[in-house]
N, C-alpha and C positions, 0 to 999 in steps of 0.2 A: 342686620339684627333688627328683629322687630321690638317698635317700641309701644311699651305697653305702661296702660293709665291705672291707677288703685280706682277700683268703681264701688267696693266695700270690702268690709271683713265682718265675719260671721261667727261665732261661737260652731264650735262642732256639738252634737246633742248628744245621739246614740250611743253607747258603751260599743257599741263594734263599731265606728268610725273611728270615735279614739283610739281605740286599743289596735286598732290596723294601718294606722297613719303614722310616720313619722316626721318630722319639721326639714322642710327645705333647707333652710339656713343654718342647723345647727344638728340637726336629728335626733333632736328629743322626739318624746311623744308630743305629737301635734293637739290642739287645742282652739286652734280658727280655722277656717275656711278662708281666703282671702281669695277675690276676684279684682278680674285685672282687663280690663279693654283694651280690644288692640286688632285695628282693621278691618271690620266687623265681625270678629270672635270672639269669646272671653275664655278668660286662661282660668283654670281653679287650680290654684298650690296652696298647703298647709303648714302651716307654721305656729311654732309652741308661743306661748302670752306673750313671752322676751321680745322674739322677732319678726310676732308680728307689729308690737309698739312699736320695736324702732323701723318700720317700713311705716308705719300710719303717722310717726312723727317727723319721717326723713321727704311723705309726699305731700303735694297742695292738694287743696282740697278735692274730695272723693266727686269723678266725675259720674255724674247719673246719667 
């Protein structure tokens, strides 16, 4: 398994990002963009306000 670092989370902007996205964790309508490092790639998954808090409050801090 690869392991992968919180590098930020991003509000979604567009009406057609939201409205075509749904949440990794729970699959609402998504609401962030959250990036994620790992190996030299980054992962983008979307996640609604809920989960991406509790990933922003579950990681240390956002590696740049």
């Amino acid at each position: 398994m690869l392991e992968k670092t919180l590098k930020s989370i991003e509000p979604l902007i567009s009406s057609s990002e939201k409205n075509s996205r749904f949440c990794v964790g729970c699959g609402e309508p998504a609401t962030n963009l959250v990036k994620y490092s790992t190996d030299g790639a980054v992962i983008l998954e979307k996640y609604c306000d809920k989960c991406a808090k509790a990933i922003e409050d579950s990681s240390p801090k956002y590696a740049n």
